[in-house]
Structure formats: structure tokens, C-alpha cells
MIMARBA-186826 format. One line per field, with one value per residue (C-alpha): chain; x, y, z; residue in one letter. Coordinates in pm, 1 decimal. Layout:
REM MIMARBA-186826
ch <- (A|...) $
u <- (X|...) $
v <- (Y|...) $
w <- (Z|...) $
aa <- (A|...) $
***
This chain:
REM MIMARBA-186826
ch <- (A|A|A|A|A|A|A|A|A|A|A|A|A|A|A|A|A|A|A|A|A|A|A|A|A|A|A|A|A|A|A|A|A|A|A|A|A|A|A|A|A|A|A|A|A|A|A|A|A|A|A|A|A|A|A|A|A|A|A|A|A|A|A|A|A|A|A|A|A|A|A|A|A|A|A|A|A|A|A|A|A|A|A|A|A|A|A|A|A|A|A|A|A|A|A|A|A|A|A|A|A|A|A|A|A|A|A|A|A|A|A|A|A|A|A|A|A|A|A|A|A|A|A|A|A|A|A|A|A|A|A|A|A|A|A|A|A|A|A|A|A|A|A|A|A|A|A|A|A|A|A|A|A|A|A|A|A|A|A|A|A|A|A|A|A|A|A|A|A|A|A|A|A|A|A|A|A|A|A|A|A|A|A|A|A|A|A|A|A|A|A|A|A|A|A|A|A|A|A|A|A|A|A|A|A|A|A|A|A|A|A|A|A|A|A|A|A|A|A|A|A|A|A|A|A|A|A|A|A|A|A|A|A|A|A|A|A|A|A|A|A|A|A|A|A|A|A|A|A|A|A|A|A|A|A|A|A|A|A|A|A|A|A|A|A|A|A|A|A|A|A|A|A|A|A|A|A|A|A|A|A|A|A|A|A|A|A|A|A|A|A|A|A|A|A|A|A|A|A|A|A|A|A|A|A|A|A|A|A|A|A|A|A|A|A|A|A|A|A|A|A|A|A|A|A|A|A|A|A|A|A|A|A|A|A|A|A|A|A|A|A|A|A|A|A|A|A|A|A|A|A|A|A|A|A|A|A|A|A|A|A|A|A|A|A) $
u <- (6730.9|6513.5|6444.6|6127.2|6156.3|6298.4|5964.3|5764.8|5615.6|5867.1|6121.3|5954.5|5666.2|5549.5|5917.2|5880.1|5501.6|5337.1|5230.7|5569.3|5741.5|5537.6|5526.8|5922.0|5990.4|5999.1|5752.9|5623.8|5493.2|5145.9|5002.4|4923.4|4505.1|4311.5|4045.4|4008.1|3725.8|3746.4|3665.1|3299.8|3030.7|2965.0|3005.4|2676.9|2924.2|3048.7|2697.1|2586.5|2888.8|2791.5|2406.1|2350.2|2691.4|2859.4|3101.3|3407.1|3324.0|3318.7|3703.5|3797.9|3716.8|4027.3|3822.9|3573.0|3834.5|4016.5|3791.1|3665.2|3953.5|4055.4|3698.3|3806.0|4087.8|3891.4|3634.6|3818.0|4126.4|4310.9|4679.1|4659.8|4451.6|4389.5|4320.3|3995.3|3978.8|3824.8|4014.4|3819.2|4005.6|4325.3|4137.0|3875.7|4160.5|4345.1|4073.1|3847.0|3474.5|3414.8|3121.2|3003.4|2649.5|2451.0|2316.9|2614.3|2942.2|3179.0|3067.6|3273.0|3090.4|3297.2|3462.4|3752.7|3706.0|3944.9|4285.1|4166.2|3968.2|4326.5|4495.1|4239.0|4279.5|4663.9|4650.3|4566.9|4896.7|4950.9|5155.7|4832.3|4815.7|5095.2|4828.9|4512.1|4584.3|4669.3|4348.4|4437.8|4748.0|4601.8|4371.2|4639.9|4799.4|4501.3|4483.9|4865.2|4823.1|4490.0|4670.8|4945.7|4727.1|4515.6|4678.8|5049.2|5050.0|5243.8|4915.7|5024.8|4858.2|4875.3|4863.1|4591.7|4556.7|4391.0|4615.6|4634.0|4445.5|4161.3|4134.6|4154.7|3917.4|3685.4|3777.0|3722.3|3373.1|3253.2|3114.7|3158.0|3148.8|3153.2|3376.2|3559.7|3578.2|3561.3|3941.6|4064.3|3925.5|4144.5|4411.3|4409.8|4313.2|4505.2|4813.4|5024.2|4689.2|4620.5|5014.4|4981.8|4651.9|4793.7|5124.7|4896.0|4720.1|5004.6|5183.1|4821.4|4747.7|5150.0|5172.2|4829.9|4979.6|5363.8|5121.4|4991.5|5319.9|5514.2|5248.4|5295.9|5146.3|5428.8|5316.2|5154.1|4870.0|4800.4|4466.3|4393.1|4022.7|3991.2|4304.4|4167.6|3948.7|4289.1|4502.1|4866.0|5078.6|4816.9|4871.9|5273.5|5269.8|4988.4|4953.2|5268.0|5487.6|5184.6|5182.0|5543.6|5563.1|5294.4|5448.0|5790.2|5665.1|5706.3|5984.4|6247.1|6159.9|6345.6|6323.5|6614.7|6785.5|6772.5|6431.5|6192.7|5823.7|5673.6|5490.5|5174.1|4992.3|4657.2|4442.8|4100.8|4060.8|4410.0|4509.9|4647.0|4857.9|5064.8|5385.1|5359.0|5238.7|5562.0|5690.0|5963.7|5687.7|5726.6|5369.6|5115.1|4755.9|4600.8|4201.6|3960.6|3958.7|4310.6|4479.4|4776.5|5030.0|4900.6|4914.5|5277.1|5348.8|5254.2|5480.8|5844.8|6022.6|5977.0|5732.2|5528.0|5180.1|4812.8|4485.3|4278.6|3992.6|3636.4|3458.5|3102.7|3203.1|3153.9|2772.0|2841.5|2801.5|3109.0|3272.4|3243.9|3417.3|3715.5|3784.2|3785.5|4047.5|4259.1|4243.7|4374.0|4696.6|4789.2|4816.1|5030.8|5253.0|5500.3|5511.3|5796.4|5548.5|5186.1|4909.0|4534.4|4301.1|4026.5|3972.6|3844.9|3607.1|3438.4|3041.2|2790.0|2604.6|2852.9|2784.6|3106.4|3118.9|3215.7|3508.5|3623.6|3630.9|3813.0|4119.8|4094.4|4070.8|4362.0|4580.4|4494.7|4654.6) $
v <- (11927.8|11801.3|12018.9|12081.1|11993.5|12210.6|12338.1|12391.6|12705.9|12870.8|12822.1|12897.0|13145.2|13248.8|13293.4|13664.3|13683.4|13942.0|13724.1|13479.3|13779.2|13895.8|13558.3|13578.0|13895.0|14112.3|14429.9|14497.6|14798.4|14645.1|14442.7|14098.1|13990.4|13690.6|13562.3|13304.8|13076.5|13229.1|12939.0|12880.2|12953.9|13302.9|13254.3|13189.3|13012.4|12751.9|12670.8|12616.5|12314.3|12198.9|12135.6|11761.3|11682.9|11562.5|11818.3|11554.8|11397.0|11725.5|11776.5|11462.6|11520.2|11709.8|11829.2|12005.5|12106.3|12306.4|12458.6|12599.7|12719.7|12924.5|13085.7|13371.9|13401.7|13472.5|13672.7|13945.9|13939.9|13781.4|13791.6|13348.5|13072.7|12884.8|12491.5|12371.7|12123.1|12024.8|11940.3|11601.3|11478.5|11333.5|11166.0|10988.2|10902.5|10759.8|10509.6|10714.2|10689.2|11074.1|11252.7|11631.8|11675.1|11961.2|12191.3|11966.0|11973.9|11713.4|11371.2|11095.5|10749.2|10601.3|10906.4|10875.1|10897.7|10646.5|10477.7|10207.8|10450.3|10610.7|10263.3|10214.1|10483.6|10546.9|10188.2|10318.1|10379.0|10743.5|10601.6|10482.9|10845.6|10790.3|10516.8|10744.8|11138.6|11089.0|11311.0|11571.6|11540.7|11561.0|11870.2|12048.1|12017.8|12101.5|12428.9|12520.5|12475.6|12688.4|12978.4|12987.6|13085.5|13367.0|13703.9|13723.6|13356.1|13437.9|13372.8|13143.8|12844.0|12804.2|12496.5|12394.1|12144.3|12119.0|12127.7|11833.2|11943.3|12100.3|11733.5|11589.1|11781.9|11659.9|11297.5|11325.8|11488.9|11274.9|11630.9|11982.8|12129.0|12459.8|12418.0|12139.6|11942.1|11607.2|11689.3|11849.5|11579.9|11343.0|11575.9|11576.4|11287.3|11069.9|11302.6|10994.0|10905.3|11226.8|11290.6|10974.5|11105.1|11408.0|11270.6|11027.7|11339.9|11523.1|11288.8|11243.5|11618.0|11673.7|11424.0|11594.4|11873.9|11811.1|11646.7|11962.9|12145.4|11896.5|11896.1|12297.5|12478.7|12797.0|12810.3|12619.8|12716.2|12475.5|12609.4|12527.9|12642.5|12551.0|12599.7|12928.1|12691.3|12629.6|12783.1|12905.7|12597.4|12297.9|12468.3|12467.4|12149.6|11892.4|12108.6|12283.0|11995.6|11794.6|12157.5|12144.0|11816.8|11856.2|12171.2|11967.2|11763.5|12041.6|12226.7|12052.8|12157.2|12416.5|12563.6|12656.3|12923.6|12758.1|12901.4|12684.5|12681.6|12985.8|12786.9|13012.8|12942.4|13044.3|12996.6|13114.5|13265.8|13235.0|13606.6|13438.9|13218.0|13403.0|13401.5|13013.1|12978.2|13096.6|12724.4|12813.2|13001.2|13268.5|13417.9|13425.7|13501.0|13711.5|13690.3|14007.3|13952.3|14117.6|14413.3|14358.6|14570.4|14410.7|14062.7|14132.3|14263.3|13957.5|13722.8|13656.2|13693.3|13904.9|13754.2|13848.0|13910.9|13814.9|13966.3|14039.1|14239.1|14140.2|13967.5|14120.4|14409.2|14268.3|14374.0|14725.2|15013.6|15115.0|15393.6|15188.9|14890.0|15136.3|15269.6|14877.8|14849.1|15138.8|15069.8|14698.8|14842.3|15130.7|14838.7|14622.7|14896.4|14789.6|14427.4|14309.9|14252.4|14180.3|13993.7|14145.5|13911.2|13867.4|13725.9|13449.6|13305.9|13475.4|13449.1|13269.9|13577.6|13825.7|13995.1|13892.4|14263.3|14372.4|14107.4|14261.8|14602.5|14511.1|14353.4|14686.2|14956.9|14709.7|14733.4|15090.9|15219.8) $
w <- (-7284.7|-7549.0|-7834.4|-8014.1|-8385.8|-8636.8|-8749.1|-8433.0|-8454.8|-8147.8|-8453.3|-8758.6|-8670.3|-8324.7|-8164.6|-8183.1|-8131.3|-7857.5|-7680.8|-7644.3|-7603.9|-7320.4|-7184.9|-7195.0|-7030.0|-7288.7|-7312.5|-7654.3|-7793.5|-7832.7|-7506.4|-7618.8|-7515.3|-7546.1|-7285.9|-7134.4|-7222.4|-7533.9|-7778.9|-7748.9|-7510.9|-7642.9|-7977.2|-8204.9|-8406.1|-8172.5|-8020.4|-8339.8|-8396.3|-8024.7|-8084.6|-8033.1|-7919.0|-7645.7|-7486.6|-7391.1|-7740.2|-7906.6|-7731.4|-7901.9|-8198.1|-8402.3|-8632.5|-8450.1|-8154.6|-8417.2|-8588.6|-8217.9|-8121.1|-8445.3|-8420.1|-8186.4|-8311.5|-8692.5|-8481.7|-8232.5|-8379.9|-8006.3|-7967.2|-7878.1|-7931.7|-7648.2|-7755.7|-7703.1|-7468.5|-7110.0|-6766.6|-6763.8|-7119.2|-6988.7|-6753.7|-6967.9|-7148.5|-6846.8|-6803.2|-6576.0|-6626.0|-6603.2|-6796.2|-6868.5|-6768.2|-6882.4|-6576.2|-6328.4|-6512.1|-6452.5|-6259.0|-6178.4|-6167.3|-5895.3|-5657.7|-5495.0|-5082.8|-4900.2|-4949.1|-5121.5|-5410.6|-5459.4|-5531.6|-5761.5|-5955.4|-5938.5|-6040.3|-6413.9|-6550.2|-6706.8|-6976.0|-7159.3|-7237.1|-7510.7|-7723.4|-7668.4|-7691.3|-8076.9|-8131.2|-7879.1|-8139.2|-8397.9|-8254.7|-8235.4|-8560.6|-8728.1|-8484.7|-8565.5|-8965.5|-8941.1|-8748.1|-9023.2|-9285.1|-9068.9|-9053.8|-9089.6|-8921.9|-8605.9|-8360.5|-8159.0|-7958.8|-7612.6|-7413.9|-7188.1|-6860.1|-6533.9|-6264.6|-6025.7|-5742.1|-5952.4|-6139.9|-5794.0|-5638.5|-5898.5|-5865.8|-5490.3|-5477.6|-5833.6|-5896.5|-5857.9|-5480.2|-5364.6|-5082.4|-5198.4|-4866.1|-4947.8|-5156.6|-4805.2|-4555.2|-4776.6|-4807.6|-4354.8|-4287.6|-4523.2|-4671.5|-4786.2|-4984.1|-5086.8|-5249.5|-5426.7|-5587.3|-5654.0|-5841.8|-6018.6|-6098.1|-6210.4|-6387.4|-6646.0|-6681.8|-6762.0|-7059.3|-7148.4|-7190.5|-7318.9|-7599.9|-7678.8|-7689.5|-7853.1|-8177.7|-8205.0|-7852.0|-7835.1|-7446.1|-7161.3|-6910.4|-6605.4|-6482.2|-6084.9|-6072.9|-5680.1|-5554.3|-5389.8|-5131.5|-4946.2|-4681.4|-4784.3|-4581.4|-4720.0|-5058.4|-4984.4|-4837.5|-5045.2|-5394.9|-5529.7|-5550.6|-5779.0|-5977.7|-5984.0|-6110.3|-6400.7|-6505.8|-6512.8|-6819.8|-7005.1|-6849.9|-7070.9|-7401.2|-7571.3|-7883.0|-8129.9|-7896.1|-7639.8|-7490.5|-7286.7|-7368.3|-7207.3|-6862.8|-6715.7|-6378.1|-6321.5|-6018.7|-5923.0|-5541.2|-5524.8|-5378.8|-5092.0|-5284.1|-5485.5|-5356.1|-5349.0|-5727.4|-5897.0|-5933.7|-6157.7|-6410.4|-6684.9|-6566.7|-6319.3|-6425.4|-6185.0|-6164.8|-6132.9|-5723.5|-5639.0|-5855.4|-6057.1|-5868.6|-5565.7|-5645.9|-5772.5|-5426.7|-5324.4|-5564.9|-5496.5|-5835.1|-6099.8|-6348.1|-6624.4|-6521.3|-6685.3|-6628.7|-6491.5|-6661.6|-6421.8|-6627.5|-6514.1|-6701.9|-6982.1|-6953.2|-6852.5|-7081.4|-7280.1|-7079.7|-6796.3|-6966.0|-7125.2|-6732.5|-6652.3|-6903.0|-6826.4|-6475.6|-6553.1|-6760.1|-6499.5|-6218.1|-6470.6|-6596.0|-6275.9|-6415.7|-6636.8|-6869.9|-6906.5|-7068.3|-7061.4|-7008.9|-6853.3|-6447.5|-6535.8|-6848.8|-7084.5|-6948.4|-7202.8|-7274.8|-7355.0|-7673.7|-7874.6|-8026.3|-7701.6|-7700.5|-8020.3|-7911.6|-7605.9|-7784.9|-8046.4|-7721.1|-7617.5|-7864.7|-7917.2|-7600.3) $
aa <- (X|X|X|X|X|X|X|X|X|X|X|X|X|X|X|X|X|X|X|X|X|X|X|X|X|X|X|X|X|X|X|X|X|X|X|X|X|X|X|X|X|X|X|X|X|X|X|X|X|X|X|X|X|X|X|X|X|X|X|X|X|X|X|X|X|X|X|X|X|X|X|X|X|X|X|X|X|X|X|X|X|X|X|X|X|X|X|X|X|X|X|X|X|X|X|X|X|X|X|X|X|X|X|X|X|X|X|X|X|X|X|X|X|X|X|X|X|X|X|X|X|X|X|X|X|X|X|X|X|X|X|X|X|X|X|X|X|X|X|X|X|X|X|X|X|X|X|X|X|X|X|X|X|X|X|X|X|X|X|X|X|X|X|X|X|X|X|X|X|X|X|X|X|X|X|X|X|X|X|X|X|X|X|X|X|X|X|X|X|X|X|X|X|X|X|X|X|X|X|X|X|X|X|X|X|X|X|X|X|X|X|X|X|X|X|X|X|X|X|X|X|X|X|X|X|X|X|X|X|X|X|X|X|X|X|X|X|X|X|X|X|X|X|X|X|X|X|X|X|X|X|X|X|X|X|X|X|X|X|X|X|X|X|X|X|X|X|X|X|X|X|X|X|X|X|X|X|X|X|X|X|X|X|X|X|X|X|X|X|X|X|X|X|X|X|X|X|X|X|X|X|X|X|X|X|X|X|X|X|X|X|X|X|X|X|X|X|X|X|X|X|X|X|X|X|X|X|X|X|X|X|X|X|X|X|X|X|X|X|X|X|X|X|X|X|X|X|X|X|X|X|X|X|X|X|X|X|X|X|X|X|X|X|X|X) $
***
């Protein structure tokens, strides 16, 4: 197996962090938090870089990308940084004409509905993604040299990518849906379609995101925000195996002991799915819909566990908040391990006190 370079953080820095720790298995005395969504949207801070910028532009740009995801980290004193980034990157850098627009969120000038649309678009070939991610590269370098001077430098960054059905579902509708069933009319009435899509699919968010881990990431989260709109056996059967395979582009890399990059799995709505989404993972974030201890029930190995904090809580008064958290790490006490996080993103108008005090009440207990 390929090993990450002699002074990736794993080797020099973050090997023994909470969070990789956790991540790996191992309990520590203090349970690791960040949120997700953390970099941005609530922050005065980071909607003061955005004003006047494009988002996907704004991703792109090292500089600013950095600096937004160490500005949690400076603020509530988090356990990761997650790198700031957005599902839609690898694709725009694939070739595909994809923008962020404000109120929408991600459209897609020309979707992808029939045979012919997939052969257009698995005709762009993934490898570009080696000439045109150097400033996701260079992102992340930035974000790794920043963490070593905050604290005692041992924060480390985690990895971030779409998973291939999310970005599909995207490319299928040209826009966000709420039921997704443009993505699942391919998916039936085309499957041989609809698996080339999704390796295509797979195959661009991976490299996305062995990118990230190969500049200085110390873990790896493949988000699936929509996987929840789909029964257990189409799951099994048309989305695991494109999970599988993104999650594989990372798989290989090892640090100096021999250790793979810590891999996460996160899915929204996916309660149902649980026991499909360990694909050879080191954790399974959980979000606010389904307790801990009974979405481990629900898993078939023994995994570390992330969540799962609701985040409408967030606006609740502060003994309601501290029973939120207390009732989050009594249901993960039976995991191997856990992360706190929240079930999902942070919302725009949480007051980013509140954040802090979470990761302090946290780390108190």
C-alpha cells in the first residue's frame, strides 16, 4: 500500500489526536466535537470574506478556502477542521457546467435524463482532475500549515466529498429536488445507465478527495445528502458499490504504522440504511433522526459512531441544549467510540457562542 509522505500530519502531528483516535477505535478521555457545516454560514467572520463572491469561486480559491476553514477552529475551539469546500467542485472541475445560485443551490446547465446525457458526461475523463485540483491542493496545504501553529498543533483536517449518488442526484435533476425522482426513474428504468453514471461519479469525487488527503487531510468524510430518498435493496444494489468505489481511492493510504486514513460515511435520512453503509468504514455519522444506540443496533460491525446532536436545538434555551447533549453521550456510551457532532449542519442563524459552549460542556463531561 502506498504510504503518505514522511511528514503528513498522521506522522508528524495528528496521529494521536482525539479525534483520529476516536476515528480509529480508540476511546479517549475527552470526546472529540466539531460540526458539521462548521466553516462559514454562521460565522460573522466568514460572511464577511463571502460578500460579493461567488461561492464555487470562493472554494477555489486557496487562500480564502483556508482561511474559512481555520475560522472555527480559532473560534470554538473544535476537535477537526473540516476543509472548506462544496460537492459541486470536482465536478466543475471535471468539465461540468454546474453553478451555485443564491435562493436555488446547485444547477446544472445541461441535466442528465437519458442514455445518451450519461455518455456525454462519463465521456469527460476523471483524470483531468490530476491538471485542475492543484488549488484544492493547495487549499489544503495552506489549511494544514495554519492548524500547526494554533494550539498545540495536533487539530487535525478532515477530508471532504460528495458521495456519488448525492452528486448524481444533482446531475440528474440540474437542481435540487425534494424527492429526488428524476435520479431513481434513471436508476429503474435504465440501471446499466445509471451504474455507469454512478462510477463516473465515483471515480471524480474519489480523486477529489485522495487530493485532499494526500496534501495533509488525517481523515476522510464522503457525505451522501440524499441517499435517505431510497429503499434499502436500490441502495444495496445501484449506490454502495459507487460509495464503495469512491471511498476506495483513499483506502490505500497508510501512514507510518501502517494505519489507513480514518474513512467516515455520513448520510442524511439514512436510518434505514445503516447496516448497508458500513462499506469497509472506521465510522458512521448518525444524523439527529435515529438515536445512537439505535442506529448501532442497526449496523453490522462494530464501528465508531458520530453525532448526532439535532441541530434545532441550537435555538433552545441552555438547559434544554445541555439535556440535548447528555442525552446524545448516554446513547453513544455503547459505541466503540464516538464523535459528537451535530445531525446535520450548523443552521445560518445560530449564535456561534452557543457553538462554543457546546464543544466546552463537551469536553467538560
Amino acid at each position: 500500500m502506498p504510504a503518505l509522505r514522511d511528514d503528513h500530519p498522521l506522522n508528524t502531528r495528528t496521529g494521536a489526536a482525539r479525534l483520529v483516535r476516536a476515528y480509529r477505535g480508540d476511546r479517549p478521555d475527552v470526546t472529540p466535537v466539531w460540526f458539521m457545516r462548521q466553516a462559514g454560514r454562521s460565522l460573522p467572520e466568514y460572511r464577511a470574506l463571502r460578500v460579493g463572491r461567488d461561492m464555487l469561486d470562493t472554494c477555489l480559491d486557496p487562500e480564502l478556502a483556508s482561511e474559512i476553514t481555520l475560522q472555527p477552529v480559532r473560534r470554538h475551539g473544535v476537535d477537526a477542521a473540516i476543509f472548506f469546500s462544496d460537492i459541486m467542485i470536482p465536478l466543475r472541475l471535471a468539465g461540468v457546467d454546474v453553478t451555485i445560485e443564491p435562493g436555488i443551490g446547485p444547477v446544472v446547465a445541461e441535466p442528465v435524463r437519458t442514455p445518451a446525457d450519461v455518455e456525454r458526461i462519463t465521456a469527460l475523463d476523471p483524470a483531468v482532475l490530476d491538471e485542475t485540483l492543484e488549488p484544492v491542493r493547495e487549499g489544503v496545504r495552506r489549511t494544514v500549515a495554519g492548524l500547526a501553529e494554533l494550539g498545540d498543533g495536533t487539530t487535525p483536517l478532515i477530508g471532504f466529498a460528495g458521495a456519488p449518488f448525492t452528486l448524481a442526484a444533482y446531475l440528474v435533476a440540474g437542481r435540487p429536488s425534494k424527492d429526488h425522482l428524476e435520479a431513481r426513474r434513471l436508476m429503474r428504468a435504465h440501471p446499466e445507465s445509471w451504474d455507469a453514471l454512478m462510477r463516473w461519479a465515483a471515480d471524480v469525487t474519489g480523486r477529489f478527495l485522495r487530493a485532499q488527503v494526500e496534501e495533509g487531510a488525517s481523515a476522510a468524510q464522503l457525505f451522501d445528502s440524499w441517499a435517505g430518498s431510497l429503499p434499502l435493496e436500490q441502495y444495496r444494489e445501484h449506490v454502495a458499490p459507487a460509495s464503495r468505489r469512491a471511498l476506495d481511492a483513499v483506502r490505500d493510504l497508510v501512514d507510518a504504522t501502517g494505519r489507513r486514513v480514518p474513512l467516515v460515511h455520513f448520510g442524511v435520512g439514512a436510518g434505514e440504511l445503516y447496516g448497508a453503509m458500513d462499506l469497509d468504514v472506521d465510522c458512521i455519522g448518525v444524523d439527529w433522526r435515529v438515536p445512537l444506540d439505535v442506529a448501532l443496533e442497526r449496523m453490522d460491525s462494530d464501528v465508531t459512531v458520530q453525532g448526532n446532536l439535532d441541530p434545532a436545538v441550537l435555538g433552545a434555551d441552555w438547559e434544554t441544549i445541555e439535556a440535548a447533549i447528555d442525552h446524545v453521550l448516554v446513547a453513544a456510551s455503547v459505541a466503540r467510540a464516538h464523535v459528537f457532532n451535530l445531525g446535520h449542519g450548523v443552521p445560518p442563524e445560530t449564535d456561534p457562542a452557543v457553538l462554543t459552549r457546546i464543544v466546552q460542556a463537551v469536553h467538560a463531561r
